[in-house]
C-alpha positions as CSV (number, residue, x, y, z in Angstrom):
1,X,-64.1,35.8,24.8
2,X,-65.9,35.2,21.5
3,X,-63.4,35.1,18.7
4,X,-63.6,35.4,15.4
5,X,-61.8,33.0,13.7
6,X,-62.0,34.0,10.0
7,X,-58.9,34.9,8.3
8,X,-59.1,38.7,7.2
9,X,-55.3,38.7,6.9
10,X,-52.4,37.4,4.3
11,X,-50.9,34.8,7.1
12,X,-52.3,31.3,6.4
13,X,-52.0,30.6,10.3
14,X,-54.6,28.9,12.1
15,X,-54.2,29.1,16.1
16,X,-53.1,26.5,17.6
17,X,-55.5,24.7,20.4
18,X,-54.1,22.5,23.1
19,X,-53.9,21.7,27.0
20,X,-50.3,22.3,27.1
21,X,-48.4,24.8,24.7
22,X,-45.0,26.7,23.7
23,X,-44.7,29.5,21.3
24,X,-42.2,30.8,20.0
25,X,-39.7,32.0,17.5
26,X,-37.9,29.2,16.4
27,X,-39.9,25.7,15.9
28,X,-36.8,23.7,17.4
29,X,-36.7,25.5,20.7
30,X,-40.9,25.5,21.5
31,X,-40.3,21.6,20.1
32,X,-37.7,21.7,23.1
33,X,-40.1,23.1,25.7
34,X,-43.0,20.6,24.5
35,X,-40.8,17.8,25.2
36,X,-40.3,19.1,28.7
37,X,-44.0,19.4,29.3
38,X,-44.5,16.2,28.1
39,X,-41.5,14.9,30.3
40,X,-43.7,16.2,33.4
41,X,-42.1,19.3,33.7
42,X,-44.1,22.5,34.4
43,X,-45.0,25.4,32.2
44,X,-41.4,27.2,34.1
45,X,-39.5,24.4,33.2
46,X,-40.5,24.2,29.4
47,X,-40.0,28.0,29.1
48,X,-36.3,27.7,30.5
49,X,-35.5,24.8,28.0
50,X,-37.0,26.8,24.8
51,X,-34.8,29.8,26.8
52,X,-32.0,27.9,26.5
53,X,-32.3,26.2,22.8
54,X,-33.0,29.8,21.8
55,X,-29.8,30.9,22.8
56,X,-28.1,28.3,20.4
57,X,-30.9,28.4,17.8
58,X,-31.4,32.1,17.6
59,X,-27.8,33.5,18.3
60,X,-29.1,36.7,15.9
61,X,-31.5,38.1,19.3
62,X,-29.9,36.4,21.9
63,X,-27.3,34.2,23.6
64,X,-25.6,33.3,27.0
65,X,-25.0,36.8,27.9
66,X,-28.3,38.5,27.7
67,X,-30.8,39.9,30.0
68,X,-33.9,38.6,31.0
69,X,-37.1,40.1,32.4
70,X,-40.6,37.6,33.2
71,X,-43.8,37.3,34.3
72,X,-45.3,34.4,35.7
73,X,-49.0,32.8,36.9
74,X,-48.3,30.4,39.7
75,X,-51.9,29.1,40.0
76,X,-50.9,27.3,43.7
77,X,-50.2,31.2,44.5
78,X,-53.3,32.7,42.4
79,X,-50.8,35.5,41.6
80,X,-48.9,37.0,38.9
81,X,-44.8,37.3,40.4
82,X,-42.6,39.4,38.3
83,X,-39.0,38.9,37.8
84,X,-36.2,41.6,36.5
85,X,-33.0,39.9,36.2
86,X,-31.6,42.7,34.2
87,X,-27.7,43.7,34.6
88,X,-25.9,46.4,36.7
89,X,-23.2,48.2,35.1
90,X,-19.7,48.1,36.4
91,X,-19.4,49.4,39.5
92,X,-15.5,51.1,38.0
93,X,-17.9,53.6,35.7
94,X,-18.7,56.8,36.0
95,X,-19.5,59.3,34.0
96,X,-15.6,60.5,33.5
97,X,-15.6,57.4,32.0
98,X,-17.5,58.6,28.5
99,X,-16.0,61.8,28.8
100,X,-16.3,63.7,25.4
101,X,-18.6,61.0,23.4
102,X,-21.5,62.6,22.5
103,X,-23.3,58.9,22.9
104,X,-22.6,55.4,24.7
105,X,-20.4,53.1,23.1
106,X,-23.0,50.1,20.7
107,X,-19.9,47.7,20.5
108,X,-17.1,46.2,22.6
109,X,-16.7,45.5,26.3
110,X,-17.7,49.1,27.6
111,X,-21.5,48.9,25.9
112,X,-21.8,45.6,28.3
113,X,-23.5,45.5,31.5
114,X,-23.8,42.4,33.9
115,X,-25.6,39.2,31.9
116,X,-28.8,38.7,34.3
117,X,-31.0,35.9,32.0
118,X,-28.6,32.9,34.0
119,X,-29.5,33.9,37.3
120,X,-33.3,34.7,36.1
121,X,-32.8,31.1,34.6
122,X,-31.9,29.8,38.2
123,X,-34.3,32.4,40.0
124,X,-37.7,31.0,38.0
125,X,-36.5,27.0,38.3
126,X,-35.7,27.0,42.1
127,X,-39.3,29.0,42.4
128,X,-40.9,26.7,40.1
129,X,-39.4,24.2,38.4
130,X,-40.1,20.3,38.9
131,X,-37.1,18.8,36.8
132,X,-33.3,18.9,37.4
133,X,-31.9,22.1,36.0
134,X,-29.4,20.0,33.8
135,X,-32.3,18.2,32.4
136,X,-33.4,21.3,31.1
137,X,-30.2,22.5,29.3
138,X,-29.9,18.9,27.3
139,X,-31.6,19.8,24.2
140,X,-29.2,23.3,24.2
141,X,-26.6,21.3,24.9
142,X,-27.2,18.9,21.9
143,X,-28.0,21.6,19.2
144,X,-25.2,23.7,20.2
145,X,-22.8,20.2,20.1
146,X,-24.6,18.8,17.0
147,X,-25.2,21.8,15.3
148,X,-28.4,22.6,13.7
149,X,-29.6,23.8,9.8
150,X,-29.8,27.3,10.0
151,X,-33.4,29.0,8.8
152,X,-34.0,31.5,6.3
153,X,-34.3,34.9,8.2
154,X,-31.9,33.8,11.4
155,X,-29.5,33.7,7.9
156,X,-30.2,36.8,6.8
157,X,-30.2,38.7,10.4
158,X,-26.7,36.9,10.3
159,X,-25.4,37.9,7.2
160,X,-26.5,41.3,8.0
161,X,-24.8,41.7,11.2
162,X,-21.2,40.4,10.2
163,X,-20.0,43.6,8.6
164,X,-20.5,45.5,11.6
165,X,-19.4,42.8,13.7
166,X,-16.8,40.7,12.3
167,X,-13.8,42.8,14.1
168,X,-14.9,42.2,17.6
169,X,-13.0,39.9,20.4
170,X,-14.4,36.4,19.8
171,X,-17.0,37.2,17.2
172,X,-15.2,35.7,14.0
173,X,-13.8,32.6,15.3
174,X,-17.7,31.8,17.3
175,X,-19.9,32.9,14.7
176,X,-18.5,32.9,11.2
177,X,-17.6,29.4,10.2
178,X,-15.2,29.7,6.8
179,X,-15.1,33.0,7.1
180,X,-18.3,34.2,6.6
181,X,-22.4,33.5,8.3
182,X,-24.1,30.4,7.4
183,X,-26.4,30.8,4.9
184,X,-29.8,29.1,5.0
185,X,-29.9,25.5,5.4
186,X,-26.4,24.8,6.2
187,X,-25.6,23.1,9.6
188,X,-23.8,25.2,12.5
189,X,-22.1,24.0,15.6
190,X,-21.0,26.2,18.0
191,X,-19.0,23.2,20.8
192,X,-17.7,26.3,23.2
193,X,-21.5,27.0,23.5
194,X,-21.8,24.0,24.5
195,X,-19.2,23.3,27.1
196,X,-20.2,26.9,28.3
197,X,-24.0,25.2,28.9
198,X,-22.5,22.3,30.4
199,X,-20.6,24.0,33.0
200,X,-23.9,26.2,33.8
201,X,-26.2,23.1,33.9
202,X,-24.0,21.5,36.6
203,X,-23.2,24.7,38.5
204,X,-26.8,25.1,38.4
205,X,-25.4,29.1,37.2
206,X,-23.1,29.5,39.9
207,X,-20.2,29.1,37.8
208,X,-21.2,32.0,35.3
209,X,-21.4,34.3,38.2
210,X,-18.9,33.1,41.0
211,X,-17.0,30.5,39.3
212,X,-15.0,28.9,36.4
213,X,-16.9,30.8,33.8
214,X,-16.9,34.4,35.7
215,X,-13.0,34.1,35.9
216,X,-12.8,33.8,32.2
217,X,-15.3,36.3,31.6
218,X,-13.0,39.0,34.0
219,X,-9.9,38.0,32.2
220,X,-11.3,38.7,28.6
221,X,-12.7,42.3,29.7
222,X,-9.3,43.0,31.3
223,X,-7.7,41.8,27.6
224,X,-10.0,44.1,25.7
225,X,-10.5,47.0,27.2
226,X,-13.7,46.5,29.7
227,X,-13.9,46.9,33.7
228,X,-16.2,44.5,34.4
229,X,-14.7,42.7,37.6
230,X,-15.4,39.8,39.8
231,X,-17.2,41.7,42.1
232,X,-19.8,43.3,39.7
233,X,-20.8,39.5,38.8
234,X,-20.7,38.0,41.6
235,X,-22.9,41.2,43.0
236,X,-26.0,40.5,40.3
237,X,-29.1,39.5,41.6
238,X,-32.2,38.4,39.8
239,X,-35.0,40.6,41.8
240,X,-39.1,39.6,42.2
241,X,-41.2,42.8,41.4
242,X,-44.3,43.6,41.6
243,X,-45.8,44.0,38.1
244,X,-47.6,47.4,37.3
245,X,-51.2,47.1,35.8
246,X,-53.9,48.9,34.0
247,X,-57.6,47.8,33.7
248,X,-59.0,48.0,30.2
249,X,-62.5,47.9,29.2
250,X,-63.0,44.8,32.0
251,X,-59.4,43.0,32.1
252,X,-56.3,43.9,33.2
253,X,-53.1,44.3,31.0
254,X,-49.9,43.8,33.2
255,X,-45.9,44.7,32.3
256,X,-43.1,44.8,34.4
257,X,-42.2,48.0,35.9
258,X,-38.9,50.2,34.8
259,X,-36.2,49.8,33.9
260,X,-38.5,48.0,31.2
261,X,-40.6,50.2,28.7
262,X,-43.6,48.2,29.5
263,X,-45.1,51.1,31.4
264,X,-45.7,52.8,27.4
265,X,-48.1,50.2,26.7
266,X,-50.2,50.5,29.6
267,X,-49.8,54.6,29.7
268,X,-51.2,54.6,25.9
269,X,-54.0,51.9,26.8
270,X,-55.3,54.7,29.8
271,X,-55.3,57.2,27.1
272,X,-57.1,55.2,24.9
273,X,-59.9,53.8,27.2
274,X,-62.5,57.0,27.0
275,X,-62.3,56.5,22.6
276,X,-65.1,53.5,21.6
277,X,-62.2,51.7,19.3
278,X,-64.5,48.6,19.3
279,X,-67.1,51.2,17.6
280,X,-64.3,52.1,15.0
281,X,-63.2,48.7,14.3
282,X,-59.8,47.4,12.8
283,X,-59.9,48.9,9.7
284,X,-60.9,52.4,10.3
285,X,-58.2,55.7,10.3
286,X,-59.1,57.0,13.7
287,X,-58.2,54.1,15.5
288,X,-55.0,54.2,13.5
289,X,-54.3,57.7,14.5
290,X,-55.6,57.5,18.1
291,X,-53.3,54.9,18.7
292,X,-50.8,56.4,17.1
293,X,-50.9,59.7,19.2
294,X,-51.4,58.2,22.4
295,X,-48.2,56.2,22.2
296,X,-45.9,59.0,20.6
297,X,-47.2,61.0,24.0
298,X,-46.5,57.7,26.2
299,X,-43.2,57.6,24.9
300,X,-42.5,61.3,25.3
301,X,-42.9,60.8,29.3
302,X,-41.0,57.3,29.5
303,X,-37.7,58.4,27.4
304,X,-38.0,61.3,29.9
305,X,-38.3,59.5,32.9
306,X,-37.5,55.9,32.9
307,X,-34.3,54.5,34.6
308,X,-33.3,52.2,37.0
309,X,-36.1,52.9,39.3
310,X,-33.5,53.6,42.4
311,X,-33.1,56.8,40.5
312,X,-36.2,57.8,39.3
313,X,-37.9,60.7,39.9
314,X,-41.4,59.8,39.2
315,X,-43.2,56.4,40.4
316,X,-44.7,54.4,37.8
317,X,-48.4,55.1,39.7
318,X,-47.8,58.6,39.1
319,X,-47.4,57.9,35.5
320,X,-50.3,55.7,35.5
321,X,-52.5,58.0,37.3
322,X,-56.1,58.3,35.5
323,X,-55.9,62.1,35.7
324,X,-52.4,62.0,34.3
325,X,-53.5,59.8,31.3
326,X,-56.7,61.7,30.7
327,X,-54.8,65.2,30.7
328,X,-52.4,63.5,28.0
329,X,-54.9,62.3,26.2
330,X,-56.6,65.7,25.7
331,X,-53.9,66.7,24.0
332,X,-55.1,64.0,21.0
333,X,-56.5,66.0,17.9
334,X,-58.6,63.4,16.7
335,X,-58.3,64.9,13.2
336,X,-54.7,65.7,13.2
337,X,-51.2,64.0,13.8
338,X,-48.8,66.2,15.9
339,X,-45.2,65.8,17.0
340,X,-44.5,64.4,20.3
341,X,-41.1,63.8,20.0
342,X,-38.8,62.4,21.2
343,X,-38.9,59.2,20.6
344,X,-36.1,56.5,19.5
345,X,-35.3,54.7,16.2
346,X,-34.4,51.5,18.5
347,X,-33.9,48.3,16.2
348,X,-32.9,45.3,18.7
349,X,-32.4,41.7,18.7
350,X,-34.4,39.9,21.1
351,X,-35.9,36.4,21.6
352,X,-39.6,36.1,23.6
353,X,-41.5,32.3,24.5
354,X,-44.2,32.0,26.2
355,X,-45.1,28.5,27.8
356,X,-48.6,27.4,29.9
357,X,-49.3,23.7,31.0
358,X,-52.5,21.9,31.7
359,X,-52.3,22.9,35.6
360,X,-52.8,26.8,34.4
361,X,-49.4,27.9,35.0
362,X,-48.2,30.5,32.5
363,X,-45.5,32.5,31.9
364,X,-44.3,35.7,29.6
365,X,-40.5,35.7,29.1
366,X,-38.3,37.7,27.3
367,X,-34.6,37.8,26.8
368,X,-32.1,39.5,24.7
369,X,-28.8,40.5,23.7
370,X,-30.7,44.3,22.3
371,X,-29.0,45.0,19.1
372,X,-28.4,41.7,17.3
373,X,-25.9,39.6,18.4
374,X,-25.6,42.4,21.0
375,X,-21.9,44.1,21.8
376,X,-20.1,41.8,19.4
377,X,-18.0,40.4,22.3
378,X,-17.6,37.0,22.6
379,X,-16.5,34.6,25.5
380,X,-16.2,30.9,25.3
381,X,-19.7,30.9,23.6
382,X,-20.9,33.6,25.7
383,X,-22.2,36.7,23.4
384,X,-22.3,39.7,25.6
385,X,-25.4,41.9,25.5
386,X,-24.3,45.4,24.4
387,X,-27.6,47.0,27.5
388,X,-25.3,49.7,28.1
389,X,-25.8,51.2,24.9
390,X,-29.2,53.0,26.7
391,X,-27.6,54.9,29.2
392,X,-27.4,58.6,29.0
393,X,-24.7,61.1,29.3
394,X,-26.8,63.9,30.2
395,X,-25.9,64.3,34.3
396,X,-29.8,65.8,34.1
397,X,-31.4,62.6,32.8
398,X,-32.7,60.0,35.6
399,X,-31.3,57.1,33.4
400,X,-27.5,59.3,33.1
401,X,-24.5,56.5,32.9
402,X,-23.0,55.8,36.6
403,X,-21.5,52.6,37.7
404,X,-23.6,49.6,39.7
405,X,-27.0,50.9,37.4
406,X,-29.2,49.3,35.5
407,X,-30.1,51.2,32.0
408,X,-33.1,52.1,30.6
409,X,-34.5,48.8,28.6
410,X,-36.9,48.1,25.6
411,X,-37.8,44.0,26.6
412,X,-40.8,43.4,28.6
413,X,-43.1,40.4,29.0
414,X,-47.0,41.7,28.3
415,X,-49.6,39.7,30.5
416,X,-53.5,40.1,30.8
417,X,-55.7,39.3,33.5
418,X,-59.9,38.5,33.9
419,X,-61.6,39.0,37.3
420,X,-58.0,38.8,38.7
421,X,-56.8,36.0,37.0
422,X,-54.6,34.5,34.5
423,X,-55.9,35.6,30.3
424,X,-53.2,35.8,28.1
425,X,-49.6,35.9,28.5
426,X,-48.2,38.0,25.3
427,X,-45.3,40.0,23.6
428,X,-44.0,41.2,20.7
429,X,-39.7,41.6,20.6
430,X,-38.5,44.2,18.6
431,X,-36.6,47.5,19.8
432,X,-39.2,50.0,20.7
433,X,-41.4,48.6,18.9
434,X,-42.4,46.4,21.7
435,X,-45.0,48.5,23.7
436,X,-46.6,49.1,20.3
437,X,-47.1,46.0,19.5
438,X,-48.1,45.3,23.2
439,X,-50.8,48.1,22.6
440,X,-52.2,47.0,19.5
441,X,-51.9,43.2,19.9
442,X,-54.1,43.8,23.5
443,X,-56.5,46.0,21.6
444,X,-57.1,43.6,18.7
445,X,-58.2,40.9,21.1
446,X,-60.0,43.3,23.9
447,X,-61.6,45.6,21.6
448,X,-61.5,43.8,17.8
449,X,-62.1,40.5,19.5
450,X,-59.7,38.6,17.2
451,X,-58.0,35.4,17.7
452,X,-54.7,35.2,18.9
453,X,-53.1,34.1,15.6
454,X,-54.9,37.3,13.5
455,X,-53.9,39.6,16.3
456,X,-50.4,38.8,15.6
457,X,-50.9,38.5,11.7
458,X,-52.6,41.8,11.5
459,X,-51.0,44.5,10.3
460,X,-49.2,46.8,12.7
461,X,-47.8,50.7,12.8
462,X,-44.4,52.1,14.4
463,X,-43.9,55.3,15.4
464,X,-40.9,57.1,14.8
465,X,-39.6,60.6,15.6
466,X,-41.8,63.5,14.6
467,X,-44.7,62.7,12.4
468,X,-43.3,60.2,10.5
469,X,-44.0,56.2,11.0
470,X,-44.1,53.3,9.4
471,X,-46.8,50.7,8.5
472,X,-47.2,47.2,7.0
473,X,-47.7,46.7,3.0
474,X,-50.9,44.7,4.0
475,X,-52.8,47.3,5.8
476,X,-53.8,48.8,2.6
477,X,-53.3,52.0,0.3
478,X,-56.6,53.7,1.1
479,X,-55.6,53.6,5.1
480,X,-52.2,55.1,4.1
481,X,-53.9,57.8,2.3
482,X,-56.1,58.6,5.2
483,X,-53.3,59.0,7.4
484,X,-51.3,60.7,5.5
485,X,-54.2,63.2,5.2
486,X,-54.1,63.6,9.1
487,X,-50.3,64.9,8.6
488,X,-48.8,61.0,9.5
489,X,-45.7,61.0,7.0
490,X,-44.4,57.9,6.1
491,X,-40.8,56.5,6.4
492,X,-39.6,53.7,4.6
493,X,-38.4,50.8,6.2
494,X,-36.2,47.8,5.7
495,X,-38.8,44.9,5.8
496,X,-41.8,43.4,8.4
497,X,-39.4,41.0,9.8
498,X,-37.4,43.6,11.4
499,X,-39.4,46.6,11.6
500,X,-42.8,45.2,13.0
501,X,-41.2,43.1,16.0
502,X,-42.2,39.3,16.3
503,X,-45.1,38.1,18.8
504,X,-46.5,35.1,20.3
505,X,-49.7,34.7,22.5
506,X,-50.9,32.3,24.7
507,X,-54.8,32.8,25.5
508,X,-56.5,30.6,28.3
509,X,-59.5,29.0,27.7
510,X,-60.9,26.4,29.7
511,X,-58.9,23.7,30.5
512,X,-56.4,24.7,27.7
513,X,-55.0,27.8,25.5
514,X,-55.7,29.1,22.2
515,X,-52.0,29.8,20.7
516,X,-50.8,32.2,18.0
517,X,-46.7,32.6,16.6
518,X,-46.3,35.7,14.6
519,X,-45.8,34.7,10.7
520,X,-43.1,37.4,10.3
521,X,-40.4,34.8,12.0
522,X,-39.8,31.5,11.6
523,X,-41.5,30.2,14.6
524,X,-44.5,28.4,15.6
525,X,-46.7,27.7,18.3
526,X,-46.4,23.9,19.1
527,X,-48.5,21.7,21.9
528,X,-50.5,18.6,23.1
């Protein structure tokens, strides 16, 4: 790939260039994964140390009781592996359970389904790692023990989410120090994180699941109102899939396949591929509104359909079926936004890394407690995803609440592939913004041919519900005009940092990678 390396965007960002590499969205935890490359680790073994330290450092998208879903290039396998380590609900639910809420519970013990990201943890570093496990929990250990200075936006994510949260078991006493969040630059400690991580790093995560830590989780469900049992945790499993693919304009763009939403980015990119973007270039409307179109009519078949693939009643080929996409996409006024609805004003809180060393092993990871700090439910350190949330209670829809499921989900790991092997590994975190930031960051470096670092500065759009979206101050007044003349109405939103998602991308190129962190966080993109 030829990139162009100017700067047509605000960010002041350069990519970073380097054999080995770690983005991601706090600089502490990619400084975490660089010192595990440089302690001879591999690229899986610096991504579950930045996993880890992001659980500690960014408590705001993610902790101990989140989900995680992956995407690996082993290059002694020349193969991409995928790995879903999602959560099951409890097998007690059913859909008497919810009986007359007219939507799932956000907060408290019955929006939580199994935590998977330990066991994917486990699942990646007895596939791949080269260190000891407890090695790789250390610098967790130590920020979470030590405590840490607290940046600017993590404080403001934190400040944001106390109101809503402050009231729930464990929250207060774990994550409001004095009474209130930290603001920005003052050190936190959290040690019950840290005795948590111990116990995991020397169970090597059987404690979390069959042990010590599993009783303790069980007992505080019982105390609060959940039925999450023994017997649900000890029943999760971290599963290897087979990630689902679409070739675009000579490379391949790969996502894992449902219960993920990654299957939107690739159903958009097939309904895209007959329109010359490249011809059109960054700047001009139609792309804008092509774009825009094809994903509000990806999303209108994945709300519909996606679940726990066990109860789909589609396959993901049919969805990806060339015919399929080029029917949907003859539904695409060129000159004229239309309502595909419905979609889903989905705002979550989620942490993605992604790690490659020198031997050309890379991986895509993503984790996440979905909205914020998740459920609000915290135990011994451990802050309980709130997954659950995306069930439905319609007893027609695939993805309707039942017990031993897993729900619908909005985090995937984005991957691209040349001639069958490893490109890029990529994603943008974000609610549903994710497979619109998957489709326009692969589009701005297949089609626009920019650099990883402008691909993630660039400006991006978001969906909504009906005809309304939103887009970034910086992509201009006259494109906003254009669009609005195409019948795109515009909805105001509460700033880029929470709106627009956060992304990282790891390009290969020769021996090494070309490295962007997306300037709307606090990360960065660190390396030797």
């Amino acid at each position: 790939m030829s990139f162009d390396y100017a700067r047509p965007y605000p960010s002041a960002r350069s990519p970073l260039m380097a054999r080995h590499a770690v983005a991601t969205s706090h600089p502490l935890a990619a400084q975490a994964g660089v010192a595990t490359l440089r302690a001879g680790g591999s690229a899986i073994d610096a991504a579950i140390a930045t996993a880890a330290a992001l659980t500690v450092l960014e408590p705001t998208g993610n902790g101990l009781g989140s989900d995680l879903f992956a995407l690996v290039w082993s290059p002694e396998d020349d193969a991409l592996a995928g790995l879903n380590s999602s959560g099951r609900s409890p097998q007690a639910w059913t859909a008497e359970t919810f009986h007359g809420l007219h939507e799932m519970p956000a907060l408290g013990w019955m929006s939580v389904s199994v935590p998977g990201m330990v066991a994917g943890w486990v699942a990646l570093w007895k596939r791949w790692g080269k260190l000891p496990f407890a090695q790789l929990l250390a610098p967790a250990i130590e920020y979470a023990e030590r405590g840490f200075a607290v940046p600017p936006i993590i404080a403001m994510q934190w400040a944001r989410a106390v109101p809503r949260l402050r009231d729930q078991p464990g929250f207060a006493e774990h994550f409001m120090p004095g009474g209130r969040a930290p603001h920005a630059g003052e050190v936190f400690r959290n040690p019950a994180q840290a005795e948590t991580l111990r116990l995991i790093a020397e169970s090597e995560g059987e404690s979390f699941y069959r042990g010590q830590l599993a009783a303790r989780i069980v007992a505080h469900a019982k105390a609060h109102g959940g039925m999450m049992t023994g017997i649900d945790l000890a029943a999760h499993s971290a599963d290897w899939v087979e990630p689902i693919r679409i070739g675009y304009r000579g490379y391949e763009v790969a996502e894992i396949p449902p219960n993920g939403q990654g299957i939107a980015a690739l159903m958009a990119l097939g309904m895209l591929e007959p329109f010359d973007l490249a011809a059109l270039g960054p700047q001009h409307p139609d792309y804008w509104h092509l774009a825009m179109e094809a994903m509000k009519l990806a999303f209108r078949d994945v709300h519909a359909q996606v679940a726990d693939p066990a109860h789909m009643r589609v396959s993901p080929s049919e969805l990806l079926d060339r015919d399929f996409l080029r029917r949907r996409a003859a539904l695409i006024d060129p000159k004229r936004a239309q309502d595909f609805s419905p979609s889903a004003e989905l705002r979550g809180g989620t942490v993605y890394l992604t790690a490659g060393d020198e031997r050309g092993m890379m991986v895509s990871l993503i984790q996440s407690n979905y909205n914020g700090f998740g459920s609000g439910v915290v135990v011994d350190g451990i802050a309980m995803q709130n997954r659950a949330r995306d069930f439905s209670l319609d007893p027609a829809h695939p993805n309707h609440v039942a017990g031993g499921k897993r729900p619908f989900h909005t985090i995937i790991p984005g991957f691209i592939l040349k001639d069958g092997r490893a490109q890029a590994a990529f994603g943008v975190m974000g609610g549903h913004v994710q497979p619109q930031g998957h489709l326009q960051t692969a589009i701005r470096l297949i089609d626009f041919h920019e650099n990883p670092q402008a691909a993630l500065d660039a400006p991006r759009f978001r969906v909504e519900s009906g005809l309304e979206v939103n887009l970034e101050p910086w992509a201009g007044d006259a494109l906003r005009a254009a669009l609005a003349e195409r019948g795109h109405r515009f909805k105001p939103f509460a700033g880029t940092e929470m709106d627009f998602g956060c992304g990282q991308i790891l390009w290969r190129e020769g021996d090494g990678y070309i490295v962007g962190s997306d300037p709307r966080r606090d990360g960065t993109a660190a390396g030797y």
